[in-house]
C-alpha positions as CSV (number, residue, x, y, z in Angstrom):
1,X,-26.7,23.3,-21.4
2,X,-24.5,22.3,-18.3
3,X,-23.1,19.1,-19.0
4,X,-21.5,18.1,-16.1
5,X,-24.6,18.7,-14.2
6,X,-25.5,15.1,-14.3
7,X,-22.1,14.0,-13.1
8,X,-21.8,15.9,-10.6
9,X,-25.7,14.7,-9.5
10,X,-24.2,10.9,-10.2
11,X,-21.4,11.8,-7.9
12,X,-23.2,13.1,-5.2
13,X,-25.3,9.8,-5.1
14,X,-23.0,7.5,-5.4
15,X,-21.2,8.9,-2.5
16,X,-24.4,8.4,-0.7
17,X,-24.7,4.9,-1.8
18,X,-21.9,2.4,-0.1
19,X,-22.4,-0.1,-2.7
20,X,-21.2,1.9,-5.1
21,X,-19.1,4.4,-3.0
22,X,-16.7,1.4,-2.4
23,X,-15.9,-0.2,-5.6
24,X,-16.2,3.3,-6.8
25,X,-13.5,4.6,-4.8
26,X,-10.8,1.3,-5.1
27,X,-11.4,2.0,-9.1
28,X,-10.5,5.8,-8.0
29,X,-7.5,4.8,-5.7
30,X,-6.2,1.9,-8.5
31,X,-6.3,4.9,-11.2
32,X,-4.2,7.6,-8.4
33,X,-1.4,4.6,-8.1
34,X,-1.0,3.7,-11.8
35,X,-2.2,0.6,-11.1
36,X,-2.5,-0.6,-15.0
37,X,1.1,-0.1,-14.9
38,X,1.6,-2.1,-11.7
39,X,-0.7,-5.0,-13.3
40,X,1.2,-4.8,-16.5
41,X,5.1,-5.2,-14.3
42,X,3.5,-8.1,-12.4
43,X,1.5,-9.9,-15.7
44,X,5.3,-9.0,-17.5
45,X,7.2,-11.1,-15.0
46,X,4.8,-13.7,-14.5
47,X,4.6,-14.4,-18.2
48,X,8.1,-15.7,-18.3
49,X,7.8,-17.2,-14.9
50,X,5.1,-19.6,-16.0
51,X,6.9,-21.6,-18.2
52,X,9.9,-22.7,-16.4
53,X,7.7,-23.3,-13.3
54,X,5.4,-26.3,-15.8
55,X,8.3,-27.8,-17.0
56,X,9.6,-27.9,-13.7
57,X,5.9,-29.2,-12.3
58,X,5.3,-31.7,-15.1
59,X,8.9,-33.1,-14.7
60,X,8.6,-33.8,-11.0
61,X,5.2,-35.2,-11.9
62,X,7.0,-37.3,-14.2
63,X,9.1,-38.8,-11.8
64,X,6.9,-39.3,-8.8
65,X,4.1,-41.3,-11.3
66,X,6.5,-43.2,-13.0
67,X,5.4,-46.6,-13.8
68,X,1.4,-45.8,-12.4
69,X,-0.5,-44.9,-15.5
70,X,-3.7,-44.7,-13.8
71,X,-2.7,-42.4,-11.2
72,X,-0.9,-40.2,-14.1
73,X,-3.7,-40.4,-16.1
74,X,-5.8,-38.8,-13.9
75,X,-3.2,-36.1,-12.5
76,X,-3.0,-34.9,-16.2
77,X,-6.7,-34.8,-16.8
78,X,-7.0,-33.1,-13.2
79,X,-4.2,-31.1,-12.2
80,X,-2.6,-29.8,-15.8
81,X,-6.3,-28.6,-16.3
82,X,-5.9,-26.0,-13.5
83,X,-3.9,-24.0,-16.4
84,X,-6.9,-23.7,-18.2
85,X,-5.6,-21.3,-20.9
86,X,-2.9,-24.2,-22.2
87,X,-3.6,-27.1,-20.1
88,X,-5.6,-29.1,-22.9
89,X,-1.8,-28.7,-24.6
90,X,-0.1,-29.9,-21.9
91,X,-2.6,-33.1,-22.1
92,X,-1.0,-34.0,-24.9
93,X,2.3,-35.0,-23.8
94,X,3.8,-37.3,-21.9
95,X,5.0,-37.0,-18.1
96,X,8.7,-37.8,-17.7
97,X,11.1,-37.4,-15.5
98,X,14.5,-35.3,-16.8
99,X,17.1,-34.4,-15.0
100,X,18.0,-31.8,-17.4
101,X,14.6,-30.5,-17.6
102,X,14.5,-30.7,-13.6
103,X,18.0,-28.5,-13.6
104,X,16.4,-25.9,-16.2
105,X,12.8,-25.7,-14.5
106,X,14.2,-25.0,-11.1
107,X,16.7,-22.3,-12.4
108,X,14.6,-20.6,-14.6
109,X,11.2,-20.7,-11.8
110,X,13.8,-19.2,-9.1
111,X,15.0,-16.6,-11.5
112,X,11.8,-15.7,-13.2
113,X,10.0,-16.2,-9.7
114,X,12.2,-13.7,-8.0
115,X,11.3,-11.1,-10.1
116,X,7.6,-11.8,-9.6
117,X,7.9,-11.6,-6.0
118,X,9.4,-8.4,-5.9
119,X,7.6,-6.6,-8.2
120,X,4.2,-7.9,-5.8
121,X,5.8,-6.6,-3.1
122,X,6.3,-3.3,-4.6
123,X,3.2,-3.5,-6.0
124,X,1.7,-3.9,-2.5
125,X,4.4,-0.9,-1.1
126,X,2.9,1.2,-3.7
127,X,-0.5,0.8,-2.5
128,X,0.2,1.0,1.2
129,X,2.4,4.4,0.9
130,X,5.3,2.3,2.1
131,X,8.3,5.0,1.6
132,X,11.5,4.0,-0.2
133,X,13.8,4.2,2.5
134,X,11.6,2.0,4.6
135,X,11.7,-1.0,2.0
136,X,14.5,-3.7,2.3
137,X,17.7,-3.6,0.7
138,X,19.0,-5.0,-2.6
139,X,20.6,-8.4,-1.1
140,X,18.0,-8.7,1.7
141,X,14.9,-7.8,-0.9
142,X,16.7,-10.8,-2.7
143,X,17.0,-13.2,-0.3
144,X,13.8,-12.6,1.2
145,X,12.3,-13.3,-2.2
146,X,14.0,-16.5,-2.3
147,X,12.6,-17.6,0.6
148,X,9.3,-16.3,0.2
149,X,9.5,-18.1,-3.7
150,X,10.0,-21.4,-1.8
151,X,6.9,-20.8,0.5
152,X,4.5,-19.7,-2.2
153,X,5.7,-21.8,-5.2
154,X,5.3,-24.4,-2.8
155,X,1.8,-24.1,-1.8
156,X,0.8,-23.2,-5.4
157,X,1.7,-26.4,-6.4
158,X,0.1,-28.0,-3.8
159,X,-3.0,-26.2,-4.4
160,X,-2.7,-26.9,-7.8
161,X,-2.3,-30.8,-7.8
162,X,-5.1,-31.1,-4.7
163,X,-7.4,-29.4,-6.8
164,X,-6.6,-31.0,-9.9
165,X,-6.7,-34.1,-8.1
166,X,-10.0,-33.4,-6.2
167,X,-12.0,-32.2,-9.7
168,X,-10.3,-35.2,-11.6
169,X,-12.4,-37.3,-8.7
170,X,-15.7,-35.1,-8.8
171,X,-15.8,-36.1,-12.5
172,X,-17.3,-39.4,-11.5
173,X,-19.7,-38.1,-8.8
174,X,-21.6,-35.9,-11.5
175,X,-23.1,-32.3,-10.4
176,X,-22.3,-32.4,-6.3
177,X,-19.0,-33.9,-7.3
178,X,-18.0,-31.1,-9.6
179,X,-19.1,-28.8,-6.5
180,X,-17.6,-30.4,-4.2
181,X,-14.2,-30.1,-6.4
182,X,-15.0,-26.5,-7.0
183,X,-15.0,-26.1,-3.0
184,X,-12.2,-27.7,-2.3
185,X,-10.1,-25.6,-5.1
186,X,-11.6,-22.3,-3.7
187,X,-10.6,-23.1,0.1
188,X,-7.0,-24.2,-1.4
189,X,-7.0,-21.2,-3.3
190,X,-8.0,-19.1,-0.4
191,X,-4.9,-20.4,1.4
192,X,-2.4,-19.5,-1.3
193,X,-3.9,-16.0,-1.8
194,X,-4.1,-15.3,2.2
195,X,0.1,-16.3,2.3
196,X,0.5,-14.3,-0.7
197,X,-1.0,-10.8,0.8
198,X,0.6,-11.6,4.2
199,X,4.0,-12.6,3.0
200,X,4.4,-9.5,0.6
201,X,2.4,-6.6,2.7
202,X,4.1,-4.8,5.0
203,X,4.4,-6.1,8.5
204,X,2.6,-2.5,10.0
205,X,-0.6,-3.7,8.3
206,X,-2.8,-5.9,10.3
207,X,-4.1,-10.1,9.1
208,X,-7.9,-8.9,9.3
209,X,-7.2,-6.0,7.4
210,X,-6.1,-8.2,4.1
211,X,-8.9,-11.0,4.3
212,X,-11.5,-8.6,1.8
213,X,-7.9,-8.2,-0.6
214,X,-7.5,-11.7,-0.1
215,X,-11.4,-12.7,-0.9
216,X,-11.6,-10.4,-3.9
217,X,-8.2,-12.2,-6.0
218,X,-9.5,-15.8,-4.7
219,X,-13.0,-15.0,-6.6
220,X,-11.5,-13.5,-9.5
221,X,-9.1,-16.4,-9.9
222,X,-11.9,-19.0,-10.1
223,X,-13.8,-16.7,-12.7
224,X,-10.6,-17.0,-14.5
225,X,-10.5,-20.6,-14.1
226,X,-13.9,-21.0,-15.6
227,X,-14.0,-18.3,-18.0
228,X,-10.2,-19.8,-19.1
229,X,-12.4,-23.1,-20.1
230,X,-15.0,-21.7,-21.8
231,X,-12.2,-19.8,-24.3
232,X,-10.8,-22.9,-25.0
233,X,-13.6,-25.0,-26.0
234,X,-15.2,-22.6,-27.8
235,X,-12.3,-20.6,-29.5
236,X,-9.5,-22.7,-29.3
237,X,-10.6,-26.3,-29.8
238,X,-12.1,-25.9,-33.0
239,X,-10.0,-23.4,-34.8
240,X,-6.8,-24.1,-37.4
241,X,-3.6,-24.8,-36.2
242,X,-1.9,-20.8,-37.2
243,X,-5.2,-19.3,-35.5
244,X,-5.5,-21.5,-32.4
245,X,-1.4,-20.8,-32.0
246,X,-2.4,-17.0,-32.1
247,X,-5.6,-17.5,-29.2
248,X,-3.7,-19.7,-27.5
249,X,-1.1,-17.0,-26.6
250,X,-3.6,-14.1,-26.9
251,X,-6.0,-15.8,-24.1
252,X,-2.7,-16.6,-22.1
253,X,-1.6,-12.8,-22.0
254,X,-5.1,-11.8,-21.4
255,X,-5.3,-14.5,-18.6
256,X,-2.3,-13.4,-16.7
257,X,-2.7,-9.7,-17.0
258,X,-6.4,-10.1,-15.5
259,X,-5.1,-12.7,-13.1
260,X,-2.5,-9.8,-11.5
261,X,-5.4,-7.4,-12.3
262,X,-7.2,-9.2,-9.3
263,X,-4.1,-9.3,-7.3
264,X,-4.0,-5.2,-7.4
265,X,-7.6,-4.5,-7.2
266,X,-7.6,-6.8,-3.9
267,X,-4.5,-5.0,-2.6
268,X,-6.3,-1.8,-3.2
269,X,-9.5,-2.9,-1.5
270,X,-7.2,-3.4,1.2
271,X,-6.2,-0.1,1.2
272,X,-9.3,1.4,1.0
273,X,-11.0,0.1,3.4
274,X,-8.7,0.3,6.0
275,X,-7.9,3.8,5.5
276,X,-11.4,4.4,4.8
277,X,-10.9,6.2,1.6
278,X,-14.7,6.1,0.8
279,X,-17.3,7.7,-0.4
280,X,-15.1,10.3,-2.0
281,X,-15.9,12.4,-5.6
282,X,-14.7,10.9,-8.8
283,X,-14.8,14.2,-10.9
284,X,-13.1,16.0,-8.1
285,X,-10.2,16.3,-5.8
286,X,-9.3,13.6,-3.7
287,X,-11.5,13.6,-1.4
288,X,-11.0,12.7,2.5
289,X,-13.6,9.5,2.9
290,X,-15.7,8.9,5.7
C-alpha cells in the first residue's frame, strides 16, 4: 500500500484550492527561512525589553497623575490591563514618580529596545532575500535603531494608554461600550503595526504590499489580548502563590513568543503574496507559484 498516495492527492488539491494554497504556502515559506528560530531571537529580546519599558511607563504615569486619584485609578484599571499576561500584578502597586526608576527604565528600554529592533529588521531582511552586503552598517544599523526605538516605543505607548484609556471608559457603557473600546484599540493597534512593517522593511518593497502583513499581526495581537485574559482569570487568579509565580511567567513567555510569531507569519504573508509564491507542493521541491 502506497502511503503517500493520499498526500500527494491532498497536495494536488490544496494547490487547487486558494484558501488553502495560501496559508499553505506562508506555513511552507516560514519553515524554508527558519522562521521558529527567527520568532524565538525576536520573543528572546523582547523578553528583556519588556520590563525596563513598564517601569519606565508606570513611572512617567506616576508623575503625570500625581495628586489625581481618579484619573490614576482609571489609567491603572485601563491602560496596565493592556499587558494582560501581568497587568492584574501591576494593579497592585502604586504609581510613582522616581527619578531613579525614570534613569534605569529609559536605559535599560533603549538598550534592550535596540536589540529588538534589529533583530525585526533582520527578521524582515531574512524574509525579503535582502543580501548582507545590502543591509546597513554596524553604527548606522545602530543609530537607525535608536531612532526608529523613539518612533515605535513612542506610538506603543500611546496606543497603549488610548486604549487602556478608551476600554477603562467602555466599562460604564456595558456591551457597545466594550466594542466600541475594542475598535478603537484595534485601529490604534493597526497604526503601530503599519509603522512597525514600514520602518523595519526594506525601502524596495512597496506600502500596499505590507497592509495583509500588517492585518495578520494586528488580529493576532488582539487574540492575544483576549486569550491573555482568559489565562489569567481562569489559571492565574485562583491558583497558590509558587504555582501562579510559575503561570505567570510561563503564559508571559508563551505570550511573547506567539506575539513575534504573528510579527513573522505577517512578514511572510508579505512575502508570499507579493512574490506570489502560491499554490506550490508541500511534499515536494519548491515549487515556482502561480
Amino acid at each position: 500500500m502506497d502511503v503517500k498516495a493520499p498526500l500527494r492527492r491532498f497536495d494536488e488539491f490544496q494547490q487547487r484550492k486558494p484558501a488553502l494554497a495560501l496559508p499553505l504556502g506562508i506555513v511552507k515559506k516560514f519553515s524554508e527561512d527558519e522562521g521558529g528560530s527567527m520568532v524565538s531571537l525576536i520573543a528572546y529580546r523582547a523578553f528583556f525589553s519588556l520590563f525596563p519599558l513598564l517601569l519606565l511607563l508606570t513611572t512617567i504615569l506616576g508623575y503625570v497623575l500625581a495628586g489625581n486619584e481618579e484619573l490614576r485609578q482609571e489609567v491603572v484599571n485601563g491602560t496596565l490591563s493592556q499587558f494582560p499576561i501581568i497587568g492584574n500584578q501591576l494593579k497592585g502597586g502604586e504609581l510613582r514618580g522616581s527619578g531613579i526608576a525614570l534613569a534605569v527604565g529609559i536605559v535599560g528600554s533603549v538598550l534592550a529596545g535596540i536589540g529588538v529592533v534589529l533583530e525585526a529588521e533582520t527578521t524582515f531582511n531574512r524574509c525579503w532575500g535582502v543580501p548582507k552586503h545590502a543591509e546597513r552598517g554596524f553604527l548606522g544599523s545602530r543609530l537607525r535603531a535608536i531612532a526608529l526605538l523613539v518612533v515605535l516605543g513612542g506610538l506603543a505607548v500611546v496606543s497603549t494608554v488610548v486604549s487602556g484609556l478608551a476600554a477603562g471608559g467602555a466599562d460604564f457603557l456595558g456591551a457597545g461600550g466594550k466594542v466600541f473600546g475594542l475598535g478603537i484599540a484595534t485601529v490604534l493597534n493597526l497604526f503601530v503595526f503599519g509603522a512597525v512593517f514600514r520602518l523595519l522593511t526594506t525601502d524596495t518593497v512597496p506600502t500596499r504590499a505590507l497592509v495583509p502583513g500588517v492585518v495578520v499581526a494586528t488580529i493576532g495581537w488582539e487574540i492575544l489580548q483576549v486569550a491573555g485574559g482568559w489565562y489569567i482569570s481562569h489559571e492565574v487568579k485562583n491558583a497558590s502563590a509558587v504555582y501562579g509565580t510559575f503561570a505567570l511567567v510561563i503564559g508571559l513567555l508563551a505570550w511573547i513568543h506567539l506575539g513575534a510569531m504573528f510579527v513573522v507569519l505577517g512578514a511572510e504573508t508579505n512575502v508570499v503574496r507579493t512574490r506570489k509564491l502560491w499554490p506550490r507542493p508541500m511534499f515536494g521541491g519548491p515549487g515556482t507559484g502561480t
